[in-house]
MARBA-3410 file (N, C-alpha, C, O; in Angstrom, 1 decimal):
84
0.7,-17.8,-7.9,1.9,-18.5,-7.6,2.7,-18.6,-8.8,2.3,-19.0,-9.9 ~ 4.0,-18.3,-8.5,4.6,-18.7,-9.9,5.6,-20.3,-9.8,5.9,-20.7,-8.7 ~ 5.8,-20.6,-10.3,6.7,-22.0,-10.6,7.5,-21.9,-10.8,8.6,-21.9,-10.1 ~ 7.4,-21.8,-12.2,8.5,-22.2,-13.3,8.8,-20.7,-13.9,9.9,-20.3,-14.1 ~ 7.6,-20.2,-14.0,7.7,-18.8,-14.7,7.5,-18.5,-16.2,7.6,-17.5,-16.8
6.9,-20.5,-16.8,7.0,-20.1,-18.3,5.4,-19.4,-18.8,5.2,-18.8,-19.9 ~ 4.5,-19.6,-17.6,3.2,-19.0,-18.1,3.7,-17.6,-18.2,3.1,-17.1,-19.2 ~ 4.5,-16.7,-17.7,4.8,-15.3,-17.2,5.5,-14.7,-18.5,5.2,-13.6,-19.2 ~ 6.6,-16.0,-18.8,7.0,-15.6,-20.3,6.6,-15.8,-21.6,7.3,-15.5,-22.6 ~ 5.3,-16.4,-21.6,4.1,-16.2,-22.7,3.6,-15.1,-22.8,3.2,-14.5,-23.8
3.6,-14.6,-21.7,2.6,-13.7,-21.5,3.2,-12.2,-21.7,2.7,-11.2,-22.2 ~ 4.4,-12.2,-21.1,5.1,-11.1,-21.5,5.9,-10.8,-22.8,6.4,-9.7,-22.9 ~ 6.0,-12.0,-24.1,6.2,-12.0,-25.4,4.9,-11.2,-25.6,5.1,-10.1,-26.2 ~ 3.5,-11.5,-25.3,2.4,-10.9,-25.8,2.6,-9.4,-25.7,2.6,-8.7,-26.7 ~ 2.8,-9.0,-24.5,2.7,-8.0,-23.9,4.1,-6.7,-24.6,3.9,-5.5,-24.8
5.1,-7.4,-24.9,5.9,-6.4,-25.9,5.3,-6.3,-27.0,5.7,-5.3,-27.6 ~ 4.3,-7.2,-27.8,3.9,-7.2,-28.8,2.6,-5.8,-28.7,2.0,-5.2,-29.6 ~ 2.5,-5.7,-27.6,1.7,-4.5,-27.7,2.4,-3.3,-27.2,1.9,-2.3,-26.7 ~ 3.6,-3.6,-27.3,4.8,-2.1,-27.0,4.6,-1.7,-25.6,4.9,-0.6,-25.2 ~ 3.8,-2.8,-24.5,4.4,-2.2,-23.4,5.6,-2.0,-22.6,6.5,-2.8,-22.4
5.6,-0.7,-22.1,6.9,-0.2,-21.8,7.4,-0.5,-20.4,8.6,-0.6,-20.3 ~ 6.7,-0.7,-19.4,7.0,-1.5,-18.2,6.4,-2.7,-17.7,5.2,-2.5,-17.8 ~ 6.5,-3.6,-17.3,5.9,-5.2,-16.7,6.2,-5.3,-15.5,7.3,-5.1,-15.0 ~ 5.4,-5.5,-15.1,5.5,-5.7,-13.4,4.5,-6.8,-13.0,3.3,-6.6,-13.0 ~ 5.3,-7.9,-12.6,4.0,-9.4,-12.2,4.4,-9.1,-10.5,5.3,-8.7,-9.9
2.9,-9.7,-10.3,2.9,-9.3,-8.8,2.4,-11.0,-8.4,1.7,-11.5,-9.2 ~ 2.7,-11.7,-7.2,2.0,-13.2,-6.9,2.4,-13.3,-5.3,3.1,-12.6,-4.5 ~ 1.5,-14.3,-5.2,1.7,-14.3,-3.7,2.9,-15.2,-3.1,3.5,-15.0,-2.1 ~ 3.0,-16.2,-3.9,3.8,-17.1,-3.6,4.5,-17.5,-4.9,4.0,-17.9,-5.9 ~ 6.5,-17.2,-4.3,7.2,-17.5,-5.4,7.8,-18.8,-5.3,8.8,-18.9,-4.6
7.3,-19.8,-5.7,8.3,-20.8,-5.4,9.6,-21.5,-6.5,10.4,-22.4,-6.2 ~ 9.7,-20.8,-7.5,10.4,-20.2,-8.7,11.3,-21.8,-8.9,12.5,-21.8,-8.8 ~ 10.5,-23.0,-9.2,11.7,-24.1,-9.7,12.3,-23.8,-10.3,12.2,-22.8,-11.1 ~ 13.5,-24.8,-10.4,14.8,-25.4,-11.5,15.7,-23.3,-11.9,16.3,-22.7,-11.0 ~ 15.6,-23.1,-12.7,16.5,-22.1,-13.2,15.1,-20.8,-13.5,15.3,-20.0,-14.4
13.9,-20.8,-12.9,13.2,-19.9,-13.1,13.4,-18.2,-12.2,12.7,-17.2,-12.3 ~ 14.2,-18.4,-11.7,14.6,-17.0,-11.4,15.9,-15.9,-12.3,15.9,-14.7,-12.4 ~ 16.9,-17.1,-12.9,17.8,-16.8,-13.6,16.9,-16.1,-14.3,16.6,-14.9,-13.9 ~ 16.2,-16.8,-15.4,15.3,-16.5,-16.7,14.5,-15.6,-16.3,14.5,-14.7,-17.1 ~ 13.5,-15.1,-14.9,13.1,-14.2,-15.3,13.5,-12.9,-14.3,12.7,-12.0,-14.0
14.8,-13.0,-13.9,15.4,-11.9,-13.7,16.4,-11.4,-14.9,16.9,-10.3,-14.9 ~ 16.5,-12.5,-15.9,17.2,-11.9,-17.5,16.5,-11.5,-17.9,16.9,-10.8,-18.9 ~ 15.0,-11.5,-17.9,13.9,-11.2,-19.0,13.9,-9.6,-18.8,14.6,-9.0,-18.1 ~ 12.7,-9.1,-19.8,12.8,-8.0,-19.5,11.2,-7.4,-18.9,10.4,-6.6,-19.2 ~ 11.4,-8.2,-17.9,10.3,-7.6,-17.1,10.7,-6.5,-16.2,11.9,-6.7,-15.9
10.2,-5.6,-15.6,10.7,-5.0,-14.8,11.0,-4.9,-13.6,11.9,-4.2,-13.1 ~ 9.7,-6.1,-12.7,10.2,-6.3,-11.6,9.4,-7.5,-11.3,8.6,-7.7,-12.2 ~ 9.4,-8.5,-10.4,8.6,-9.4,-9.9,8.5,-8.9,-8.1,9.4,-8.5,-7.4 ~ 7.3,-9.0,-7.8,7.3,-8.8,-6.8,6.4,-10.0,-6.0,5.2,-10.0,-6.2 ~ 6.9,-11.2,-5.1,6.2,-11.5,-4.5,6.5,-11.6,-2.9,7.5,-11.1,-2.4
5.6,-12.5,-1.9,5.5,-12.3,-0.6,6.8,-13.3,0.0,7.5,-14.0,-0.9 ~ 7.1,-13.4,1.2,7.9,-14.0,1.6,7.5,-15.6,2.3,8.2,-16.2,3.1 ~ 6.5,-15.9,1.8,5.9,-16.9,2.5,6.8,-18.4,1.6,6.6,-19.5,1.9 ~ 7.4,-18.1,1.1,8.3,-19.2,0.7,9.9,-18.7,0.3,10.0,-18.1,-0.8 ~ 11.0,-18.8,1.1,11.9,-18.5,1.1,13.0,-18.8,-0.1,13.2,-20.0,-0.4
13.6,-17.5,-0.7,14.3,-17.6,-1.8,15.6,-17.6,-1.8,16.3,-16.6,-1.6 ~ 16.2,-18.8,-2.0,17.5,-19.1,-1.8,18.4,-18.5,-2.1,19.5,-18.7,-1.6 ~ 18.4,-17.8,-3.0,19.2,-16.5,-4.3,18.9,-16.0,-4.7,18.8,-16.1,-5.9 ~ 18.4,-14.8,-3.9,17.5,-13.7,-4.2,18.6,-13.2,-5.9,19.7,-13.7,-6.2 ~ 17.9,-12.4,-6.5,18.1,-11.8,-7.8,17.7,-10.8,-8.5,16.5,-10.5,-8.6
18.6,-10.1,-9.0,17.5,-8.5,-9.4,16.6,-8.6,-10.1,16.4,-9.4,-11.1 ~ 15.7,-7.7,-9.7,14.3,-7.4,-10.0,13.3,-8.3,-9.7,12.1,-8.2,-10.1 ~ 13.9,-9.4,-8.6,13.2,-9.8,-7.8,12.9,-9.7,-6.2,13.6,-10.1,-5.3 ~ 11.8,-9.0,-6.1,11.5,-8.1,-5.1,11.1,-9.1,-4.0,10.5,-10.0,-4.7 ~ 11.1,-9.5,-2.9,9.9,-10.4,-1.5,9.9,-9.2,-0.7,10.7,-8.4,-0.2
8.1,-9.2,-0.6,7.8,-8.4,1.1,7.6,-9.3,1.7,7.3,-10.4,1.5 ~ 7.7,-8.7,2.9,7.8,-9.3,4.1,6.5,-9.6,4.2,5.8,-8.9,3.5 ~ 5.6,-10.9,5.4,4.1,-10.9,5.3,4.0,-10.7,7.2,3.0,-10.7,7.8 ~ 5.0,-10.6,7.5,5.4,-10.6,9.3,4.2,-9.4,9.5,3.1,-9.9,9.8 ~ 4.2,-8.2,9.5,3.4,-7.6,10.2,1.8,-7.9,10.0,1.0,-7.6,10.9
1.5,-8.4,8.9,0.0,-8.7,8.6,0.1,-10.1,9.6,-0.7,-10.0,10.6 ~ 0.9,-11.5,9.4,0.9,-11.8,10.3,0.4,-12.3,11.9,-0.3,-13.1,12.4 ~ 1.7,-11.0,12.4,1.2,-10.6,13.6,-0.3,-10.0,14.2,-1.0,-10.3,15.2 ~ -0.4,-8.9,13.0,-1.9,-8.1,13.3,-3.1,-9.1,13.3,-3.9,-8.9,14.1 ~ -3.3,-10.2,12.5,-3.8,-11.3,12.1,-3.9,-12.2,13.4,-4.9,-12.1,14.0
-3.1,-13.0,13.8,-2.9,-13.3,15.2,-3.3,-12.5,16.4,-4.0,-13.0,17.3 ~ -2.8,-11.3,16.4,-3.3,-10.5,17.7,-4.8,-10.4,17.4,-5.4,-11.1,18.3 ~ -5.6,-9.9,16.6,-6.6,-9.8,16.6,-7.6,-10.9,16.5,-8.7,-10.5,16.3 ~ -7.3,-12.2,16.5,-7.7,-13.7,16.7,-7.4,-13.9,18.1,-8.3,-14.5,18.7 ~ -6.3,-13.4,18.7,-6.4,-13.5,20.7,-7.2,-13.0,21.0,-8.0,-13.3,21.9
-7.1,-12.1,20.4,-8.0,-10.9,20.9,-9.6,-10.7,21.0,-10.3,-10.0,21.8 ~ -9.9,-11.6,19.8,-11.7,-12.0,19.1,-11.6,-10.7,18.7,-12.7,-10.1,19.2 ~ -11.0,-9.9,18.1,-11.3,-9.0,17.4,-11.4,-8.9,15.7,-10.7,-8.1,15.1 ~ -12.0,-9.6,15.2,-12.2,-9.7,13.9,-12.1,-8.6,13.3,-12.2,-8.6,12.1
END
């Protein structure tokens, strides 16, 4: 889950320090307080990708949401269904 996003930017100061050349944080749930999407869509990460299970008021580049609707659905049908 990310928050704030300051653990993400600890971690990605480390992470140039070992010259990597692309960052890509992946979570399940963004719920991105106060000004944490600004900051780490200025950062230089390359992309954030998380699920849609909490709705982003102002989406922003290089911040990606998938959709979780079809897993969802399949998830439900197959609970009607007793098909585990």
């Amino acid at each position: 889950m990310i928050i704030t996003g300051q653990r993400i930017l600890g971690i990605l100061a480390e992470l140039r320090k070992r010259d990597a050349e692309r960052i890509f944080v992946f979570a399940t749930h963004g719920l991105f307080i106060g000004d944490s999407l600004d900051i780490l869509s200025k950062s230089n990460i390359t992309e954030v990708i998380v699920t849609n299970s909490i709705e982003m008021q102002n989406p922003k580049p290089k911040i990606i949401q998938l959709s979780l609707a079809k897993l969802l659905a399949d998830t439900i049908q197959r609970i009607d269904l007793k098909n585990l």
